[in-house]
C-alpha positions in Angstrom: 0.0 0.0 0.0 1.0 3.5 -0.6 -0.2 7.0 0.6 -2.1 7.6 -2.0 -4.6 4.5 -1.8 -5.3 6.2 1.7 -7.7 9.1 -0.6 -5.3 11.7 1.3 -5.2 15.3 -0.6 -2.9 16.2 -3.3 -1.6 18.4 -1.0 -1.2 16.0 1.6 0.4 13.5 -0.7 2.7 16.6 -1.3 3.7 17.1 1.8 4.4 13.7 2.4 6.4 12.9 -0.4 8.0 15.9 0.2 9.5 14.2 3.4 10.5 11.0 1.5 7.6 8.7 2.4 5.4 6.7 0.2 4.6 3.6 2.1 2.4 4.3 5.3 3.2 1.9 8.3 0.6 -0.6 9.4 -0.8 1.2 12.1 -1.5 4.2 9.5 -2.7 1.7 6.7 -5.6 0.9 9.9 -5.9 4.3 11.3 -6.4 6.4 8.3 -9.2 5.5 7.1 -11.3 4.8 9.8 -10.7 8.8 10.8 -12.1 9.7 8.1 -15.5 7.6 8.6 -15.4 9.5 11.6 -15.0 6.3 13.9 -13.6 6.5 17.7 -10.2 4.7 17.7 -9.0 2.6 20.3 -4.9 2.2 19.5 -2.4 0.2 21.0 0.9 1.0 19.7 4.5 1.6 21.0 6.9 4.2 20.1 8.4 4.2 16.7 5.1 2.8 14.7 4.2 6.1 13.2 1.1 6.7 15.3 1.6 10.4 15.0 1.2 10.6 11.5 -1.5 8.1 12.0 -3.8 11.1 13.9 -2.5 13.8 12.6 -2.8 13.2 8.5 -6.9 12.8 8.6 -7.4 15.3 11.5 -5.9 17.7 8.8 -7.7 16.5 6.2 -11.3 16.2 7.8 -10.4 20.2 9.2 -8.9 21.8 6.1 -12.0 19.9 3.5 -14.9 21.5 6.3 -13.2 24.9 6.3 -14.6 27.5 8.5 -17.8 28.8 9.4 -16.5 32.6 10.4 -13.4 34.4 10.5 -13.0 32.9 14.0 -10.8 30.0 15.0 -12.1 28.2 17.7 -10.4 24.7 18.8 -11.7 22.0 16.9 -8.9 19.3 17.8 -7.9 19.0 20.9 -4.6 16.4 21.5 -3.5 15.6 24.9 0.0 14.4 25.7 1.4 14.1 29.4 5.0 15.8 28.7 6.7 18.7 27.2 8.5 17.2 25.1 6.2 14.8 23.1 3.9 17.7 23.0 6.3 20.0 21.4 7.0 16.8 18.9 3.3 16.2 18.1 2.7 20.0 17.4 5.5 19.8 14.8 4.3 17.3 12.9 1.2 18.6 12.5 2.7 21.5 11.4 4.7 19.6 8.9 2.0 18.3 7.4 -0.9 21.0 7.1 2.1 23.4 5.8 -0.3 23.7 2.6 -3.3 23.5 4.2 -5.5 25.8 6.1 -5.1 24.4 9.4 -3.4 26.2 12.0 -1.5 24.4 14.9 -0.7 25.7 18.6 1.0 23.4 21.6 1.0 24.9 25.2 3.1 23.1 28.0 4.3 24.1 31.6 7.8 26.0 32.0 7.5 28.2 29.9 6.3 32.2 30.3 1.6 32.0 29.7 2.2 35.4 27.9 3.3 34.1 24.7 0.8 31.3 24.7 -2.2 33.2 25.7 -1.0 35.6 22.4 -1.4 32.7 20.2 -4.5 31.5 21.6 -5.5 34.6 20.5 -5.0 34.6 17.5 -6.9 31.2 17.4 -5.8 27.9 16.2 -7.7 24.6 14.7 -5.5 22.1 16.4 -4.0 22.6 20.0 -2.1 20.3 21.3 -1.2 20.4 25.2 -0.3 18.6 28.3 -2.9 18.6 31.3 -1.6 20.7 33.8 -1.2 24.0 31.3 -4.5 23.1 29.9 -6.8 22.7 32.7 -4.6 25.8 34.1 -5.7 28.6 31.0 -9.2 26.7 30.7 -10.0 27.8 34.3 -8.4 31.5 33.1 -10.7 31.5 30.5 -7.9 31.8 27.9 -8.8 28.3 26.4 -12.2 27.7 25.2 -12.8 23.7 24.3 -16.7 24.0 23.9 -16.6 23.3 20.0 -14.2 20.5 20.1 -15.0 17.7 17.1 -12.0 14.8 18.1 -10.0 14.4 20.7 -6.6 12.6 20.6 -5.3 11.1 23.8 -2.1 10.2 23.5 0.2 8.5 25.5 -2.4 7.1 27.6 -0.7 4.8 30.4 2.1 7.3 30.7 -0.7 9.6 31.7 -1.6 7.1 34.5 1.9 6.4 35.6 2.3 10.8 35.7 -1.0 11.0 37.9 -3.1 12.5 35.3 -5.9 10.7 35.2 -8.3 12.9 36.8 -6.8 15.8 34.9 -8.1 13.9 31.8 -11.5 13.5 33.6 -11.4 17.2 34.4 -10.8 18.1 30.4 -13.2 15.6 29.3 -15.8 17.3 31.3 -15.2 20.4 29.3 -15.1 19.1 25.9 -18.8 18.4 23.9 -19.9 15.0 24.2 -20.5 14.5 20.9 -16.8 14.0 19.7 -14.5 11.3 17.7 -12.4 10.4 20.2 -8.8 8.3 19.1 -7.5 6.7 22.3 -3.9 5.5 22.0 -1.3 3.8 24.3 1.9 1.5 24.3 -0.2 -0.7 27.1 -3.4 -2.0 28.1 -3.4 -2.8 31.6 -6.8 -2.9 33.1 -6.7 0.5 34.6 -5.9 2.0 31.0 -8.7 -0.2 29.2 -11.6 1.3 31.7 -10.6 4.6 31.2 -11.0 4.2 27.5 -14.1 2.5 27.8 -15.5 5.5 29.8 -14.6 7.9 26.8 -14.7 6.4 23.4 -18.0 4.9 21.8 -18.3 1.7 20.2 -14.2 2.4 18.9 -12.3 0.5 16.4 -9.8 -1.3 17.9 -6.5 -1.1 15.9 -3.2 -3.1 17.7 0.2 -3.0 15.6 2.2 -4.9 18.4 0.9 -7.6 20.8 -0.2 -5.8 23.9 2.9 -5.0 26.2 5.2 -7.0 24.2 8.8 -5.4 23.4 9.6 -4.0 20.0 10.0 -7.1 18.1 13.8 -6.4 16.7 15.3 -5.1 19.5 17.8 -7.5 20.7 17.3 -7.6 25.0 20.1 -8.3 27.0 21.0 -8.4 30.9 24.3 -7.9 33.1 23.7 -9.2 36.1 26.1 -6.8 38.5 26.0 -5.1 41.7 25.4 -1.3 42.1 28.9 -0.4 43.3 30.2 -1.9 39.7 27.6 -0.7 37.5 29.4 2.6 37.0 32.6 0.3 35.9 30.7 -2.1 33.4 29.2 0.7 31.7 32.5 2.5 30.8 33.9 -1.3 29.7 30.7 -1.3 27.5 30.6 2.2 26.1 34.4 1.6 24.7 32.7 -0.4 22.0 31.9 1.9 19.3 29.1 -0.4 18.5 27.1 2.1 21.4 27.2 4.7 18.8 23.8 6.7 20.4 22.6 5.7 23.8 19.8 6.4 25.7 20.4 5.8 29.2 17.5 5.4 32.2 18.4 5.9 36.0 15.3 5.9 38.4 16.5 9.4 40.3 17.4 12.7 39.0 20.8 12.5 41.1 21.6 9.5 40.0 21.4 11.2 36.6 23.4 14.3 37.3 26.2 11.9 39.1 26.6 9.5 36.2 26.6 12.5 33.4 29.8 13.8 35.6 31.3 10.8 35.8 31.2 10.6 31.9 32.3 13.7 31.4 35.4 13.1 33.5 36.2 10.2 31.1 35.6 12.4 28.0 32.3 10.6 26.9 29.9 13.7 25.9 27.0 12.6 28.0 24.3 15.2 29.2 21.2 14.5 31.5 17.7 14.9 31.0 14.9 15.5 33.8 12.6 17.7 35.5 14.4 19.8 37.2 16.2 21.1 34.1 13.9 24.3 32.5 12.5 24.0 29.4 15.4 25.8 27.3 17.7 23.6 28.8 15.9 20.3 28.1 15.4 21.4 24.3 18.5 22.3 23.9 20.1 18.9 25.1 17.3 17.1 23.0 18.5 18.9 19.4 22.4 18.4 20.1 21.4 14.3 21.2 19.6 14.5 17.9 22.4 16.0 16.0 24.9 13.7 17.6 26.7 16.3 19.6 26.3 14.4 22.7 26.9 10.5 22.4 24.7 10.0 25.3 21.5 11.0 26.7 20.8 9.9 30.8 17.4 10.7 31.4 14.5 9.6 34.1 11.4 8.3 32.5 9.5 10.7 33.1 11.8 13.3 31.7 12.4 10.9 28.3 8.7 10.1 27.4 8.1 11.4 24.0 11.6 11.5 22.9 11.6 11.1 19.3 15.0 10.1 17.9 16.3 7.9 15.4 19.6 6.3 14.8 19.2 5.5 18.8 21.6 2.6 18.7 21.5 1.0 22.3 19.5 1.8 25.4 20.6 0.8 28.6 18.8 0.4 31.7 21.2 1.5 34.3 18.7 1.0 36.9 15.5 -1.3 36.1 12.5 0.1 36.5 9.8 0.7 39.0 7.2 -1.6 36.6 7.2 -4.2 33.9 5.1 -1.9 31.6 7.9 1.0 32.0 10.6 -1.5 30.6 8.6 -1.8 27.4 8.1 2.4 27.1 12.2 2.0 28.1 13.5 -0.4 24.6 10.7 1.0 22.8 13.5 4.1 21.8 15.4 1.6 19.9 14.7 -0.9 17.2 12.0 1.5 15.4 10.1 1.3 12.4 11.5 -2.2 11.3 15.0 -1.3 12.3 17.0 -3.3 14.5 18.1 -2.2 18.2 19.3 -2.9 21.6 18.7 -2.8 25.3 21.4 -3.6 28.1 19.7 -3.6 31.5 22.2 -3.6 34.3 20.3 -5.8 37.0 21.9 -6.3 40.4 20.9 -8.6 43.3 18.2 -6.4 44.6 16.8 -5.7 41.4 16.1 -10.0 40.3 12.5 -9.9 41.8 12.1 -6.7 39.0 13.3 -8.4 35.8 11.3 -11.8 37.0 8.2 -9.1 36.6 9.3 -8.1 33.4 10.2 -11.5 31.6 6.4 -12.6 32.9 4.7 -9.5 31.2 6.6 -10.1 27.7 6.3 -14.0 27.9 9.9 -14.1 27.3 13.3 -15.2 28.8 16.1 -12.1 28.5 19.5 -13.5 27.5 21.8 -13.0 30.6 25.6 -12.6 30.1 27.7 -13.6 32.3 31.2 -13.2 31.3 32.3 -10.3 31.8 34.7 -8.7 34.0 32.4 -6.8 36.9 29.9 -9.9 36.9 27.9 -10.4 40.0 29.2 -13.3 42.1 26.0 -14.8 42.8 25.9 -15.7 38.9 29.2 -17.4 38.6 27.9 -20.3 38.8 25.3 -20.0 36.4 26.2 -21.4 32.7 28.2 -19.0 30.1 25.7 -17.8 27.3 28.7 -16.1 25.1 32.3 -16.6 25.0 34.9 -14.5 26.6 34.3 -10.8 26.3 31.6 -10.3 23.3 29.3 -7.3 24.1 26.3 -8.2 23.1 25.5 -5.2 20.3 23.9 -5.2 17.0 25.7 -2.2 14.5 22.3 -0.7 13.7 23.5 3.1 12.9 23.1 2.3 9.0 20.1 0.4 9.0 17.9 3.0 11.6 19.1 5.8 9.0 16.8 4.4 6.6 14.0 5.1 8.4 12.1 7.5 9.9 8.8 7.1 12.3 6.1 8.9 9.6 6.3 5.9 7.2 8.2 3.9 5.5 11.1 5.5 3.7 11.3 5.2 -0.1 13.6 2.6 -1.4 
């Protein structure tokens, strides 16, 4: 299938092939069209399956073809997304694509100043994308008006749960019109997740690209198994591979961050760290030089890294496992996107075993364990050797992500 057997706009088509696509990913072959026959949507899909695209391409079409009814712009899309940085991400795109349309785009987000927001409100907008805490902020100021909302995009739905946004989302569902198309997306299903969007959509489509909470299907998974006073070791040993071209790094505690990015640094490895507490210049400005390869690696929280929308994303490493299972599969979901291959090194020590027996339950799946190598955990020596000597266990992917992006599929 191509774009154009989706009955997108010339314009559209434009656009798109202006980017390089012409085959949509599976996820947009299913969503597409069942925007435009004005169905609610109920998507599970992880990062890196194009599900942007997959909202945003109709939602511009269905806006641009209705036009306007008056020289006003109220808010007739309204997407939700719990962080800055995915929101910022989002609002590009559809940007991108409505460049030759009529369809105007605004994104508001905490950290920055409400002046400059409030201005562009102003001026009005068809599509505003925003996280919860801004938007239920300037609703209640009166500066955001959501009574002639027609679809509503929530994205990122679990990650909303795991933020404590739920009843934010409550809150702005309240305030937009019943009578909506709602598209309901999210990497996982857990129960919590599924009655939430069984409280907002109507008799949705139900459109799943992966299995439910399974791990990117390319992304090679292994483990370390290694105390926490050597984990700062066995990730320099690693690291000297150049194999790690770009790595995403997770650590559970913003000081855990900020004390590994020194430690880094002090090696002369460009690393940089990426959480809350960093304002909103800051953390844009570390995302565009992690993108442009100035810094080789990015150590972030989870919270602080949802949304992150890279390619080329060689490795990701779990320095620290995570608090949940379903946080593992947001974690490798950065690498191995869009048909490309990957890898995730989790760094598991004693303390952490009852975590990754969690994990290897929710994705039905064994993770290879190494055990040779030099900071190894002693409890594990006696375990069997799964590779010889001292392979890492990396896949060179740099090439093969390039050919990518997470729109489509890129022409060949």
């Amino acid at each position: 299938m191509e774009f154009s057997d989706l009955k997108l706009l010339p314009i559209l088509l434009e656009t798109v092939a202006e980017e390089g696509y012409e085959e949509p990913t599976p996820i947009q072959e299913q969503a597409i069209p069942e925007v435009f026959a004005g169905r609610d949507i109920l998507g599970c899909a992880q990062t890196g399956t194009g599900k942007t695209a997959a909202f945003a391409l109709p939602i511009i079409q269905c806006l641009h073809e209705k036009g306007r009814a008056s020289e006003e712009i109220p808010i007739r899309a309204l997407v939700v997304t719990p962080t800055r940085e995915l929101a910022s991400q989002v609002a590009e795109s559809f940007s991108v694509y409505g460049a030759k349309t009529s369809v105007r785009t605004g994104v508001i987000f905490g950290g920055v100043r409400y002046k400059d927001q409030i201005q562009m409100l102003h001026r009005g907008i068809d599509v505003l994308v925003a996280t919860p805490g801004r938007l239920i902020d300037l609703v209640g100021r009166g500066n955001v008006v959501l009574s002639q909302v027609e679809i509503f995009v929530l994205d990122e739905a679990d990650r909303m749960l795991d933020m404590g946004f739920i009843e934010d989302i409550r809150k702005i569902i309240r305030k937009i019109p019943k009578k909506r198309q709602t598209l309901f997306f999210s990497a996982t299903m857990p129960p919590t997740i599924r009655r939430l969007a069984d409280s907002i959509v109507t008799e949705p489509v139900e459109i799943a690209v992966t299995p439910v909470a399974s791990t990117v299907e390319l992304t090679g998974q292994t483990i370390f198994l290694v105390e926490d006073s050597s984990k700062l070791s066995l990730l320099r040993f690693l690291i000297r591979n150049p194999a790690f071209g770009r790595v995403l790094m997770f650590c559970n505690t913003k000081y855990k961050v900020d004390r590994i990015c020194s430690t880094l640094r002090r090696s002369d490895i460009t690393a940089k760290a990426l959480h809350s507490d960093k304002s909103q210049r800051v953390r844009e400005s570390t995302l565009a030089q992690f993108k442009d390869g100035k810094i080789r690696i990015l150590v972030a929280t989870d919270i602080a890294a949802r949304g992150i929308d890279v390619d080329d994303i060689t490795h990701v490493i779990n320095f620290d496992m995570p608090q949940t299972a379903e946080t593992y599969v947001h974690r490798i979901g950065r690498t191995g996107r869009a048909g490309a291959e990957g890898s995730a090194v989790s760094f598991v020590s004693l303390q952490e075993r009852a975590l990754l027996a969690e994990i290897e339950k929710l994705i039905n799946k064994n993770i290879r364990v190494i055990h040779e190598h030099p900071f190894r955990s002693p409890l594990s020596a006696s375990a069997p050797t799964l590779i010889d000597g001292n392979d890492v266990p990396v896949k060179k992917t740099v090439g093969r992500t390039r050919d990518r992006k997470r729109t489509g599929r890129k022409r060949r």
